[in-house]
TORMAR-418272 format. One record per residue (C-alpha): z negated, y, x negated; residue in three letters. Coordinates in steps of 0.25 Angstrom, whole numbers, padded with zeros to 4 digits, always signed. Layout:
<nodes>
ZYXALA ...
</nodes>
This chain:
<nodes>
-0015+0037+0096UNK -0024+0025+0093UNK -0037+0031+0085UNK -0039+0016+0079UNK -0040+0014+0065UNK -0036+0001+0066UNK -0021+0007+0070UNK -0019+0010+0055UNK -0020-0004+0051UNK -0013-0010+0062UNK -0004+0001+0057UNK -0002-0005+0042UNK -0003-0020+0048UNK +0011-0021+0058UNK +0016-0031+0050UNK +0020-0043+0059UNK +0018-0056+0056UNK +0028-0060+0043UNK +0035-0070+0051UNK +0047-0061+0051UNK +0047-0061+0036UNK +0050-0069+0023UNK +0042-0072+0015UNK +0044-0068-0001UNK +0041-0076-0012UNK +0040-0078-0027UNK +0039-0094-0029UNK +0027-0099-0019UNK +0021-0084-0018UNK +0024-0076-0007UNK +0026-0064-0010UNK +0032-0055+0001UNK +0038-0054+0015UNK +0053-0051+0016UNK +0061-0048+0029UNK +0074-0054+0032UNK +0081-0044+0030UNK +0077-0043+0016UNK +0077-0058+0015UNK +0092-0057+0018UNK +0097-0047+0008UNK +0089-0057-0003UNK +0099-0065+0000UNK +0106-0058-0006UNK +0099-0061-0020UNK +0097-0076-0021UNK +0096-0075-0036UNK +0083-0069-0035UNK +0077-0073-0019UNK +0078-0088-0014UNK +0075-0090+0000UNK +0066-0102+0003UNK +0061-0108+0018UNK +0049-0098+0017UNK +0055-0087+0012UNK +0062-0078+0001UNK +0059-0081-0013UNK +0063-0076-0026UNK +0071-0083-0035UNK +0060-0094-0044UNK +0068-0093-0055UNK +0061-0077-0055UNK +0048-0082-0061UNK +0042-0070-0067UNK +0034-0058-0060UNK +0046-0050-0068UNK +0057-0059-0064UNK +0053-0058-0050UNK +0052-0043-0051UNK +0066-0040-0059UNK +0074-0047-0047UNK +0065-0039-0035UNK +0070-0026-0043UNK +0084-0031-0043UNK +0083-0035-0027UNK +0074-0023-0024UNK +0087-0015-0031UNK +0096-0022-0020UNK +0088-0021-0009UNK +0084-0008-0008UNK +0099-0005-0008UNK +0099-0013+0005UNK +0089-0005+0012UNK +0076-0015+0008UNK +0066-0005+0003UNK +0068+0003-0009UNK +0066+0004-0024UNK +0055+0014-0027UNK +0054+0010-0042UNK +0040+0006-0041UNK +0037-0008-0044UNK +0024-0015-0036UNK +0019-0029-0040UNK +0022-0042-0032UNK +0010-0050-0029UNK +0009-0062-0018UNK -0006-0057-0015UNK -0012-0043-0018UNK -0021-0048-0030UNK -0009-0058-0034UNK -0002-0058-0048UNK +0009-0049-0049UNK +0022-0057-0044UNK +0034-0046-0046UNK +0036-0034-0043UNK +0046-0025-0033UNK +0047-0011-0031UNK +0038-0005-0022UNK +0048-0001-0013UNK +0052-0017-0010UNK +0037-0023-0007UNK +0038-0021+0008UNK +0052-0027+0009UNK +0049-0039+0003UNK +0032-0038+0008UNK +0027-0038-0006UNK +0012-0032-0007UNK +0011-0020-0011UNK -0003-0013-0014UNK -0006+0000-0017UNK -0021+0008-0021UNK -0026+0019-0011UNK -0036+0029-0015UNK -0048+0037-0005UNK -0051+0048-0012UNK -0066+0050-0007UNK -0074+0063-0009UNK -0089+0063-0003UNK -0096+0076+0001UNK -0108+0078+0008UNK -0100+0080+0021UNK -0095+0065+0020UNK -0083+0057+0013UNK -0069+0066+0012UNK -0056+0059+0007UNK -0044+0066-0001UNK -0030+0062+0005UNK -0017+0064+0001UNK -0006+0071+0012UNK +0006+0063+0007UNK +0017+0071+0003UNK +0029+0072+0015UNK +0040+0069+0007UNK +0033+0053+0007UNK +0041+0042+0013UNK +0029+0035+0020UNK +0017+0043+0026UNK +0023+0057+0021UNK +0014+0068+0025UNK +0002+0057+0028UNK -0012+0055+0023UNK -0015+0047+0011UNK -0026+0043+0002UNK -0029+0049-0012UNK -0021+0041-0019UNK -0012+0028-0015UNK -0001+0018-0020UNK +0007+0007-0023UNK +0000-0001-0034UNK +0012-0002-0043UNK +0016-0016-0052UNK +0008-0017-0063UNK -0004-0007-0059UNK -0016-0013-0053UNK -0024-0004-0040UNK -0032+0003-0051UNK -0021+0008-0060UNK -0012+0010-0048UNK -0025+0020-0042UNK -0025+0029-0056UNK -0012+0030-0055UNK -0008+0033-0042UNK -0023+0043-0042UNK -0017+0053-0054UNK -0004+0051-0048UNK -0004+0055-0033UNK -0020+0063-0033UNK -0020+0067-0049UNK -0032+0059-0049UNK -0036+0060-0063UNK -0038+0044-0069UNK -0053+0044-0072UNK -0057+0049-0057UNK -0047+0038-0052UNK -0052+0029-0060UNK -0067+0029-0051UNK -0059+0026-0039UNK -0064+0012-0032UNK -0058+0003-0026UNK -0060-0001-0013UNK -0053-0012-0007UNK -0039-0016+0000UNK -0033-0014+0012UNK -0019-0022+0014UNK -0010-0022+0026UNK +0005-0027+0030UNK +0013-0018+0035UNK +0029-0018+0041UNK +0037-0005+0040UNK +0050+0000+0037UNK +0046-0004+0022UNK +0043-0019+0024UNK +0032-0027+0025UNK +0020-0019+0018UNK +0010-0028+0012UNK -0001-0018+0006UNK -0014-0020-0001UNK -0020-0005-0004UNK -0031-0005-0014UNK -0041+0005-0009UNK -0050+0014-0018UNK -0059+0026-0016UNK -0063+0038-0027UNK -0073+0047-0024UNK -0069+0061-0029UNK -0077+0071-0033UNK -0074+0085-0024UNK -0070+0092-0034UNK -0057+0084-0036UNK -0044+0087-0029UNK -0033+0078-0029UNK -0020+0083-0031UNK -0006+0077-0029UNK +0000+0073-0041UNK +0015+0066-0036UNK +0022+0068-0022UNK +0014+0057-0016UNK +0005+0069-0007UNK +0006+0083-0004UNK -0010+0086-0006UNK -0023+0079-0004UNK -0033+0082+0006UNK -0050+0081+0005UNK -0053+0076+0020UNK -0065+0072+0028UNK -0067+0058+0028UNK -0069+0060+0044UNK -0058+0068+0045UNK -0047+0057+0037UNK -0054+0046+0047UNK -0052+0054+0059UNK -0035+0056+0054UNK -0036+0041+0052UNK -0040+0038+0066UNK -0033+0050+0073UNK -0020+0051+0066UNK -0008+0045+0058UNK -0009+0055+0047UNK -0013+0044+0036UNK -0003+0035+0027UNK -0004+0023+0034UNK -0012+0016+0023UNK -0020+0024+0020UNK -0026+0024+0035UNK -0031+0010+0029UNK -0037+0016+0017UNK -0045+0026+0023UNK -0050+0015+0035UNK -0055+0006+0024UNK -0061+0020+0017UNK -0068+0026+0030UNK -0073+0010+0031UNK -0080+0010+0019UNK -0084+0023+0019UNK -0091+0020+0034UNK -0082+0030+0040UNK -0079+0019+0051UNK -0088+0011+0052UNK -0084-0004+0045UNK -0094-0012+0052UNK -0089-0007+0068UNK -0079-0014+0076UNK -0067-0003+0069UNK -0072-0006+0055UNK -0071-0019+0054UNK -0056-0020+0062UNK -0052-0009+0052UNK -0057-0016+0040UNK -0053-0029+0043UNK -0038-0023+0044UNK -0039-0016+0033UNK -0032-0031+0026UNK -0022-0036+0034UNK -0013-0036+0023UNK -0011-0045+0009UNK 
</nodes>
């Protein structure tokens, strides 16, 4: 097995080029990126998608970011019973870029099939001791439809609609570490990392707002929902070493912690392997 870091974003970039996709869009703003698989079965819903020379549309009479959502549900409803993704009940907002105005939304289940971007907050947990910087990670819990039983950061998720990176972080910190709310709050934010990534979801287009917290050693985290089974305090060498030797880390996440041991100097940013790694680190929207 390759011991390059760089397999892991090659890894969340095998998105070909979208030549073999439709493009999605509400009036002139693209959107998305269908298949035509799913393109045929809105065929089967012309009240709602037009088809146009570049593409699938919804319907212009559908003027209103609310609108535009109440028919996605409706055909997320239908599609789902065809074998298009699935409705988990959790609604993300529509944007045509990442820092764009909020467009619609659809369940989070539907965003790859129709190549929606979907973003999400990841969080390093960072203790320093005099032997050098550790990191707390979460073993994901098996019963976990994607990476079960693989490493992840502290805390990490969708950002759902309506919350922005901030309020997503405080939440998703008390409810997957029991992060109380005023240790959260000092967590900075460090950047982005995006990617494009195909799999058997869809197209995966993923902006992942990165931030750090430096914990005190007397805190522990503990698992408040079934997103991990425990957390565990490693040696920053040690969880670079996994990153490089194995395939125990959520595939994500393996960017997160190359953008972390990149600013923390762990590799170094300014060789050859540094600058690849970080100019891969935003190959997405």
């Amino acid at each position: 097995m390759s011991t390059s870091l760089y397999r892991h974003i090659e890894a969340c970039n095998n998105a070909p080029s979208p030549a073999h996709l439709l493009p999605f869009h509400f009036g002139q703003e693209q959107v998305g990126w269908v298949s035509a698989e799913l393109a045929r079965a809105l065929t089967f819903l012309p009240r709602d998608f037009h088809f146009e020379g570049h593409g699938v549309a919804m319907a212009g009479r559908l003027r209103s970011a609310g609108q535009r959502s109440d028919a996605l549900a409706a055909a997320g409803r239908v599609l789902a019973k065809q074998g298009f993704g699935r409705v988990r009940g959790e609604l993300f907002d529509i944007r045509a870029t990442a820092e764009g105005p909020v467009l619609g939304t659809l369940d989070r289940g539907l965003i790859p099939q129709f190549g929606v971007i979907g973003q999400g907050v990841h969080l390093n947990g960072l203790v320093r001791r005099s032997d050098g910087l550790h990191v707390w990670v979460g073993v994901r819990a098996r019963n976990k439809a994607v990476a079960p039983g693989q490493l992840d950061n502290l805390v990490a998720g969708g950002i759902p609609a309506g919350l922005d990176a901030e309020q997503c972080l405080l939440k998703e910190a008390g409810e997957e570490a029991s992060l109380p709310p005023e240790l959260a709050a000092q967590a900075r934010r460090t950047g982005r990392i995006s990617y494009i990534l195909t799999n058997e979801e869809g197209l995966r287009r993923d902006v992942l707002h990165v931030f750090d917290l430096d914990l005190p050693e007397s805190f522990v985290p503990q698992p408040h929902d079934d997103e991990v089974e425990r957390f565990e305090l490693w040696p920053a060498a040690r969880l670079l070493a996994a990153l490089r030797e194995t395939e125990s880390i959520k595939f994500n996440v393996n960017l997160v912690l190359i953008d972390l041991f990149l600013r923390e100097g762990l590799i170094d940013p300014e060789g050859a392997e540094g600058r690849a790694l970080r100019a891969g680190l935003n190959q997405g929207p």
